[in-house]
C-alpha positions as CSV (number, residue, x, y, z in Angstrom):
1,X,30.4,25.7,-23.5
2,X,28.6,24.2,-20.3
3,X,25.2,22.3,-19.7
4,X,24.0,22.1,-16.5
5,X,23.4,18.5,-15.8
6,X,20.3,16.9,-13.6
7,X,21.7,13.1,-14.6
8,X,23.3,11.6,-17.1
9,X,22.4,7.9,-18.0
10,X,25.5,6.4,-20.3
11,X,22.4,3.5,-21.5
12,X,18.8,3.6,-20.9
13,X,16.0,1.6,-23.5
14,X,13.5,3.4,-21.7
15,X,13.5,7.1,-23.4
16,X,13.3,6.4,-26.7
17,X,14.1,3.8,-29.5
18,X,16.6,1.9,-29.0
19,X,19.7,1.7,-26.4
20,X,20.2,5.6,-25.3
21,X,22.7,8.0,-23.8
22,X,20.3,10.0,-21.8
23,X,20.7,13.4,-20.7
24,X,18.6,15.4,-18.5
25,X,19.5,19.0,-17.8
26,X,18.7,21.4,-15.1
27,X,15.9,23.7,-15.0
28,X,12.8,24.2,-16.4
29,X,10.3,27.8,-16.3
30,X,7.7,26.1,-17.4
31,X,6.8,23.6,-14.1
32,X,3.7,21.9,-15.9
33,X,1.4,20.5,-12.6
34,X,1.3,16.8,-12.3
35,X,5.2,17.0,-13.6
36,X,7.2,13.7,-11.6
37,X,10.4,15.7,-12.5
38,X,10.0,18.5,-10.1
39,X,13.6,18.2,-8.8
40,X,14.6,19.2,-12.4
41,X,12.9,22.6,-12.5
42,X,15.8,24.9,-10.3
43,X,17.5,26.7,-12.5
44,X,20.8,26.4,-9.8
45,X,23.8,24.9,-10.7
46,X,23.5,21.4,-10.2
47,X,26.4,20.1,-12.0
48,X,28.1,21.8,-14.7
49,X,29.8,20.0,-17.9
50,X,31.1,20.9,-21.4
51,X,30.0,20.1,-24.4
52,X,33.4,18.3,-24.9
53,X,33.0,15.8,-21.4
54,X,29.6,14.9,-22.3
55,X,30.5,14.4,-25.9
56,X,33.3,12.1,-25.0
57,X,31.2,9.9,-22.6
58,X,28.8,9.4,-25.3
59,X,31.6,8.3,-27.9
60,X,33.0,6.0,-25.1
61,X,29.4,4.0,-25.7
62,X,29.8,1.8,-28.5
63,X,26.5,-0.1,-28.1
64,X,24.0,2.8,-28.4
65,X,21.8,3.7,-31.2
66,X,21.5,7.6,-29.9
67,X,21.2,10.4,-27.4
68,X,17.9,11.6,-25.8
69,X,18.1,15.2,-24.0
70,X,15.4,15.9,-21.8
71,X,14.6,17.7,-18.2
72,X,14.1,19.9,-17.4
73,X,13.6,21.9,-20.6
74,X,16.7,21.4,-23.3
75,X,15.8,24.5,-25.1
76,X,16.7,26.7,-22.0
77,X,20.2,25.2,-22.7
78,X,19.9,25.2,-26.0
79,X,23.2,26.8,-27.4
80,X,25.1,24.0,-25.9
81,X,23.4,21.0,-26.5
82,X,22.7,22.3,-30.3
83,X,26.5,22.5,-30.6
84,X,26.3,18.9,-28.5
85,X,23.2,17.5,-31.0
86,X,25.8,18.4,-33.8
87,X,28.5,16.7,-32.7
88,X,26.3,13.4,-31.9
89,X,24.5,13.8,-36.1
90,X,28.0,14.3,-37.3
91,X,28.7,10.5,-35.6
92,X,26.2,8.6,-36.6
93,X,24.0,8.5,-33.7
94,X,20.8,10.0,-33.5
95,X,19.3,12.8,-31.7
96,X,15.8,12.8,-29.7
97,X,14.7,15.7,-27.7
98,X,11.9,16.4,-25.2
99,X,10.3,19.6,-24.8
100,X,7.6,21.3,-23.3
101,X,7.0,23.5,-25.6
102,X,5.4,23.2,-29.2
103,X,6.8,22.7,-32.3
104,X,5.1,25.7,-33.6
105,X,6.7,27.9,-30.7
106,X,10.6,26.3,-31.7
107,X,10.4,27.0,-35.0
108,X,9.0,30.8,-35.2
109,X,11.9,31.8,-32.4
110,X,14.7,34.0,-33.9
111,X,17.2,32.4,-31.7
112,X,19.6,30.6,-34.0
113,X,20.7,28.2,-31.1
114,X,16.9,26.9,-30.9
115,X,16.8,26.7,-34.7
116,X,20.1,24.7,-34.6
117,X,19.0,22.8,-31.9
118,X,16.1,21.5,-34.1
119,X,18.2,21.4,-37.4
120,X,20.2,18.5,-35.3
121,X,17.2,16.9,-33.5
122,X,16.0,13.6,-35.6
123,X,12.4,13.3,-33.0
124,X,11.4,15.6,-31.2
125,X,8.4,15.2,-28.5
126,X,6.3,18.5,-28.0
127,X,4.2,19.9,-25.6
128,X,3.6,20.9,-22.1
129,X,2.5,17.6,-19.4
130,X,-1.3,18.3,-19.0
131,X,-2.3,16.1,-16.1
132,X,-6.1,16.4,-17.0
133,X,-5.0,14.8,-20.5
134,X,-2.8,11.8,-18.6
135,X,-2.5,9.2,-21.1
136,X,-0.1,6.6,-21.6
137,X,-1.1,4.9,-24.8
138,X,2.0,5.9,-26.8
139,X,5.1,5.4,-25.9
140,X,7.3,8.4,-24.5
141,X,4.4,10.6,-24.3
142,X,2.5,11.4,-20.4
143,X,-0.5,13.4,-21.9
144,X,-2.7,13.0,-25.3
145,X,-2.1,16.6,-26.2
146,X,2.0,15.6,-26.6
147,X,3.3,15.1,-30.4
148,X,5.6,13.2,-31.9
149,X,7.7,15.9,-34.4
150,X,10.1,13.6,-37.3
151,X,12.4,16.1,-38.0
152,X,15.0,13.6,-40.1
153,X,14.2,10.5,-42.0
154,X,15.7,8.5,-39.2
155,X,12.5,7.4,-37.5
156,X,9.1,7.2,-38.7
157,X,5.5,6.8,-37.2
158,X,4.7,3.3,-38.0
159,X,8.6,2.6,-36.2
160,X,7.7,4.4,-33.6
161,X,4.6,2.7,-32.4
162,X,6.0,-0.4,-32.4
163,X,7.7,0.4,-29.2
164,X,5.9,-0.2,-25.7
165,X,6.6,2.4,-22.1
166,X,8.5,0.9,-19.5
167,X,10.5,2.1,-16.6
168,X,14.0,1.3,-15.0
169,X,14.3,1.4,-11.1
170,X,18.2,2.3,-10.2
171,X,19.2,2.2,-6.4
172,X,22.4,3.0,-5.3
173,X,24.6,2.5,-1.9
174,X,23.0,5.4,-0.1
175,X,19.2,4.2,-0.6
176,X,18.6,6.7,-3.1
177,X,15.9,5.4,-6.2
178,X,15.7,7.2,-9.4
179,X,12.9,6.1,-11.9
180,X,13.5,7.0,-15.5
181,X,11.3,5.7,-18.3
182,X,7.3,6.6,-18.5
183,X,4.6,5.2,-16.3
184,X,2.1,6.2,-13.5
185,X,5.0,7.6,-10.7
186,X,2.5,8.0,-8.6
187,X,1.8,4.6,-8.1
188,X,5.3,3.1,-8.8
189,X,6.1,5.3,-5.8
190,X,3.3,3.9,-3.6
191,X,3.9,0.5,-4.1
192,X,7.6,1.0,-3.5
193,X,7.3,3.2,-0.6
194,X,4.8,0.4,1.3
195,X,6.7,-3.1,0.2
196,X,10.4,-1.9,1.2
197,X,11.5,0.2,3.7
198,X,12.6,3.1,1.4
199,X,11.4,6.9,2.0
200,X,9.5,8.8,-0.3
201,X,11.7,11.5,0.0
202,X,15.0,9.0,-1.6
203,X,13.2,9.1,-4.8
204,X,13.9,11.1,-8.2
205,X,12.7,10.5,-11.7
């Protein structure tokens, strides 16, 4: 079984609580305006990985408290990261996804890889980006309409809020920046653009 892969972080403690193996896949219908992610929506192949490589990379972290999918919308590829999510419960690790859908949506589908994918999900964080509803006041979460879904009993509300957004700014050998985390892009992108000498056009978040 195969995801299509955007990036893979092996640790991030910017999407979600705790140290994170972070996933974002490729492709996403839904192309909310205002979305930074906009090189995640094609549905081409970007780069394609089994559930077994991914699942192996993950197990080779021994420092992380879970695994956040996000996009990109994970339940386009949900058959494979349900049987991924699984795999990741089964060890001990937890299980946050983002989607741009709503909870209500998920769980009224008759596709048994969406229900599976939320059987093995411990958070999940609902909702379409609205840009008119920007709001940044909660962590993990770009717009006030966006809901935080405890599907386990690993996390809970009053945990939850005790964490604070932040970003990471990577830059490798070629120039290229990728910004993961949640923030105002717009402006990180700015400021960056007019204090170094790095295009607009290297960046991806």
């Amino acid at each position: 079984m195969n995801v299509n892969v955007f990036k893979i972080l092996n640790k991030t403690t910017a999407e979600g609580p705790g140290k994170r193996f972070c996933l974002w896949v490729q492709g996403c219908s839904r192309r909310c305006k205002g979305c930074h992610a906009k090189t995640t929506w094609s549905h081409s192949t970007n780069k394609l990985m089994t559930v077994d490589e991914i699942f192996k990379m993950i197990k080779s972290q021994n420092d992380i408290e879970g695994v956040t999918f996000l996009g990109g919308e994970p339940f386009e590829q949900a058959e494979a990261l349900s049987e991924l999510a699984k795999k990741v419960q089964e060890s001990g690790l937890s299980v946050l996804t983002f989607t741009g859908n709503s909870y209500d949506y998920l769980k009224d589908s008759r596709d048994i890889h969406v229900q599976n994918l939320l059987k093995y999900t411990d958070l999940l964080i609902d909702g379409e980006f609205k840009e008119q509803e920007f709001d940044l006041s909660r962590p993990w979460t770009g717009s006030k309409n966006q809901r935080y879904i405890f599907l386990s009993e690993r996390y809970s509300q009053k945990e939850i809020m005790e964490y604070k957004n932040k970003v990471e700014v990577r830059i490798d050998k070629n120039g290229a920046v990728f910004i993961n985390g949640m923030a105002d892009f717009k402006k990180i992108k700015q400021y960056i653009t007019k204090n170094t000498q790095i295009p607009e056009k290297n960046y991806a978040c």
